[in-house]
N, C-alpha and C positions, 0 to 999 in steps of 0.2 A: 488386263483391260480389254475391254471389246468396244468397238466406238463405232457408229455410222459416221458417214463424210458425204453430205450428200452431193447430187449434182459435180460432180470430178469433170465430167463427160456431160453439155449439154444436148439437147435432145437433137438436133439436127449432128451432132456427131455421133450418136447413135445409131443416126440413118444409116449415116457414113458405114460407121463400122459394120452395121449387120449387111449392108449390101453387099460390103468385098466377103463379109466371113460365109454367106448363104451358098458365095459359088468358089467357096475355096474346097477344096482335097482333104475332108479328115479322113482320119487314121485310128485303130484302136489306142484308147487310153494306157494300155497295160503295159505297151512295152516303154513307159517312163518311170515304173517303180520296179522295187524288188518283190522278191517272190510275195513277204505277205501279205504287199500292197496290190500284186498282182489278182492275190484270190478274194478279192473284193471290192475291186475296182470296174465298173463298168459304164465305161463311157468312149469319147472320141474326143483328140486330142488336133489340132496344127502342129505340125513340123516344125520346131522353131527356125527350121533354114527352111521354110517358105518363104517368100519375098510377101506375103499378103501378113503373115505373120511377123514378118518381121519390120515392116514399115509399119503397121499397127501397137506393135510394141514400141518402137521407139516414139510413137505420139505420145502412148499412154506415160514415157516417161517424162518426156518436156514437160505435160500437163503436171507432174507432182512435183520435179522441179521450181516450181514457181507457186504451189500450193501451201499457204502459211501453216494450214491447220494440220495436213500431213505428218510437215517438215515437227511439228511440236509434237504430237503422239507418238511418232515413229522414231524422230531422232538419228535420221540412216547411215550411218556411214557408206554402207553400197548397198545396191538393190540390184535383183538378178533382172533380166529382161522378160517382161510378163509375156505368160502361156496363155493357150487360148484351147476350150475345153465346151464339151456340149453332150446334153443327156435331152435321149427319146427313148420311146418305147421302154418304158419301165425300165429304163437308165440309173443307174446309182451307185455310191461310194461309200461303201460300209466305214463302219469305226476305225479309226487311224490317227495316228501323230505322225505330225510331216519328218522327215529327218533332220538330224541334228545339221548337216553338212549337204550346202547342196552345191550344184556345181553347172557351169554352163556348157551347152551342148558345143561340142568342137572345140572348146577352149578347156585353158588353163586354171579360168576362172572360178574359184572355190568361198562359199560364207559361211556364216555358223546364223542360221534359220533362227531369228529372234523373232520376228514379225512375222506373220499372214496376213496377205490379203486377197478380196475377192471383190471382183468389180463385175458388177451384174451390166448385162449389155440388153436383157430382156426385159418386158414391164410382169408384176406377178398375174396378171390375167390375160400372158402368153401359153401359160404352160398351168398345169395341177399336178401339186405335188414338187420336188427337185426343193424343198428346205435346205438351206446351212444349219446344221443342230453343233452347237461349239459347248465343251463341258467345261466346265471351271467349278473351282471350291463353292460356289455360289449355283450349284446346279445347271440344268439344260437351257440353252437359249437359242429359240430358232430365229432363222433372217433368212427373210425374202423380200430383199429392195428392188426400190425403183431402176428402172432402165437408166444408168449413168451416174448411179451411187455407189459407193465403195464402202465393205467392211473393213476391220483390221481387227487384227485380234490376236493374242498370243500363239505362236507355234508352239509352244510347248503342251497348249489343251487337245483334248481328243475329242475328234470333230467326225462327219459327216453329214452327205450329201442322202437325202430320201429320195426315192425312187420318182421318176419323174412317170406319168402316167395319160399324162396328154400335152401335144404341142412341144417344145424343145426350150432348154433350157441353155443358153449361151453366157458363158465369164469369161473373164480375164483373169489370172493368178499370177501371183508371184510373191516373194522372201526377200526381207532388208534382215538387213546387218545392223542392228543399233547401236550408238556412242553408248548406248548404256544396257545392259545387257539383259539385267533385272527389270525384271517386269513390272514390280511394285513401286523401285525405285523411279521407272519411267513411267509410270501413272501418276505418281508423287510429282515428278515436273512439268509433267502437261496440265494440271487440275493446276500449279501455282502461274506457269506461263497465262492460262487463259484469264486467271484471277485478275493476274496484272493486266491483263488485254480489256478488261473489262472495266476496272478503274481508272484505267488512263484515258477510255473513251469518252466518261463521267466525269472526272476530274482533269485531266490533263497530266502533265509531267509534277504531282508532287512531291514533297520531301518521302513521302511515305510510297509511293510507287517506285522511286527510282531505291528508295530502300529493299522495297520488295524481288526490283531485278536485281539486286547485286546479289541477294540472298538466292535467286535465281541460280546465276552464273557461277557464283561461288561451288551450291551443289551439284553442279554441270561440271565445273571444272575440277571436282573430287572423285566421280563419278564416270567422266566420260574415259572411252577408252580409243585410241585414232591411229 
């Protein structure tokens, strides 16, 4: 599943963010993957033990905390604390699959990468060029959202970033850990969650909606893993 989420981040938090991130300290992108990530990764990354990065991350997380639609496509059991990453001057992130196991800087903290996502912090007519290209059974699909939208999209497709070629291109990333692990499966309960969200707004609490969540919960609670 690949889903936009728009608006996560409204535009005056935008401001916010790009102000502290414009006069923060990047760093090359290279030394956070392994080698073959290395020879095709070109960009600049935040320190996740920056204080600019790291009080930034923990916003971005309250905001999904409390995000219904999130909470239904993703399904998280944990989510790492989002990175913050930026491509100039014919910047880019050749073809790649994130790894199976990521793990937090300094800590103990380890998940199994079921989810991607990418939270654009730029508008598309900051920068030309710097596409999200995501491959799945259903072919190529590129994304280039708005400043304070958020993609998600399965870790397990093979993705990259296009060369940015003018202006800079500024995200937020980061990996959850799903109650449900399958990807298909977790498409299957976010398309019936929304169903039921949509006929309850229509109709109310009927015999046939609250049947619909128990059939909900039911394949949630055969499925999920905690």
């Amino acid at each position: 599943m690949m889903l936009h989420i728009p608006a996560v981040l409204s535009a005056d938090e935008v401001r916010e963010f790009r102000r502290q991130l414009d006069a923060a300290g990047w760093r090359s992108g290279r030394a956070t993957v392994g080698e073959q990530g290395a020879r095709v990764k070109h960009n600049e990354q935040l320190d996740p033990a920056d204080p600019i990065a790291r009080q930034l991350s923990e916003r971005i997380l309250a905001k999904l905390a409390t995000h219904a639609q999130f909470f239904s496509a993703v399904l998280p059991l944990r989510i790492l604390p989002p990175l913050f990453n930026r491509y100039t001057g014919g910047g880019s992130y050749g073809r790649h699959v994130d790894g199976a196991v990521m793990s937090q800087a300094g800590t103990a903290q380890r998940l199994r990468s079921d989810v991607s996502s990418t939270l654009f912090l730029c508008d598309p007519d900051e920068y030309d060029g710097g596409e999200l290209v995501v491959q799945d059974t259903y072919g190529e699909h590129e994304a280039k959202l708005p400043a304070g939208d958020l993609l998600v999209y399965s870790a397990t497709s093979v993705h990259e970033v296009l060369p940015v070629t003018r202006g800079a291109r500024v995200c937020a990333f980061f990996w959850s850990q799903s109650m449900v692990r399958d990807d298909f499966r977790r498409s299957q309960l976010f398309s019936l969650d929304q169903t039921i969200q949509s006929l309850r707004g229509k109709l109310g609490d009927t015999a046939e909606c609250v049947a619909l969540t128990s059939h909900y919960h039911n394949l949630l609670r055969i499925w999920a893993e905690t």
